[in-house]
N, C-alpha and C positions, 0 to 999 in steps of 0.2 A: 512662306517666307523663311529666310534660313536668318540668323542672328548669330551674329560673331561670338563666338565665348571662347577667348585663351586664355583657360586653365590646364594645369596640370593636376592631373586626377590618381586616384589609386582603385582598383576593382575591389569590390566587397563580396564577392561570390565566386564558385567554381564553375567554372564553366557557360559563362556570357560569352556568347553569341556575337562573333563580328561581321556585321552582313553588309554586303555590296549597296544598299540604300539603307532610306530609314522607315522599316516595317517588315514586319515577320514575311511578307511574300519575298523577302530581297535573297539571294542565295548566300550561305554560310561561306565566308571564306576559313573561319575556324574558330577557337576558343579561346578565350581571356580565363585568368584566375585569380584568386584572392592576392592582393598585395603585388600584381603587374600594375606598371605605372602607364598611364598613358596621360597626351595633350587631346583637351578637347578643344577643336576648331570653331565648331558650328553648331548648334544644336537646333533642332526641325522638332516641334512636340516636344515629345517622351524621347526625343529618339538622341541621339548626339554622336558627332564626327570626330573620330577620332585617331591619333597616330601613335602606333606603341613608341616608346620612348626609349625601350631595353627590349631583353628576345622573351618572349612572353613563354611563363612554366608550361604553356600544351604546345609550344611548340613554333608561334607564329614568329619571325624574325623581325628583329628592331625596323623600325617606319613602315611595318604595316598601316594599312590605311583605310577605314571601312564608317561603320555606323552599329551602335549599340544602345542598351535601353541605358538612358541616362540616370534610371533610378537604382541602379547598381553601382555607382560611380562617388566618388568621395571629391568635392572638389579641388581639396587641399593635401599636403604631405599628410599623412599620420597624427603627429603633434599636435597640428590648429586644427583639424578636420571637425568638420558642422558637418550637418544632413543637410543644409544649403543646398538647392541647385544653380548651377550658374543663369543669371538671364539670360532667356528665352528658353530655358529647359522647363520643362510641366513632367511632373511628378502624378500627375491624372492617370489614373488605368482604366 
């Protein structure tokens, strides 16, 4: 089941993984970095859908569109950021 979650998010790590579904067999379409912002859409698990919001520092261009491990993901700007995940994301590994 997929669960709505429209947050804007920021990455907390180099080089997360934007893959075509949500699970390591899905194919990389390329890398996120610390402090690229992206919306997340949808979140499946651990997993979450997401849309960059700006051109991401490895490379990807603004409204790429993919799926990444939600536990790299900050729900909010900078400023108010929790280690919250939004509902229906699982932080479980």
């Amino acid at each position: 089941m997929i669960t709505p979650a429209p947050y804007t998010s920021t990455v907390m790590d180099d080089g997360l993984r934007v893959r075509t579904g949500p699970g390591r067999d899905h194919v990389a379409r390329g890398q996120l970095y610390e402090m690229d912002r992206v919306k997340i859409t949808h979140c499946r698990g651990k997993w979450a859908r997401v849309r960059l919001t700006g051109k991401s520092a490895g490379g990807l261009p603004q409204g790429t569109r993919g799926w990444t491990a939600a536990e790299y993901l900050l729900p909010r700007p900078i400023p108010e950021a929790t280690l919250t995940l939004p509902p229906g994301c699982s932080d479980a590994r």
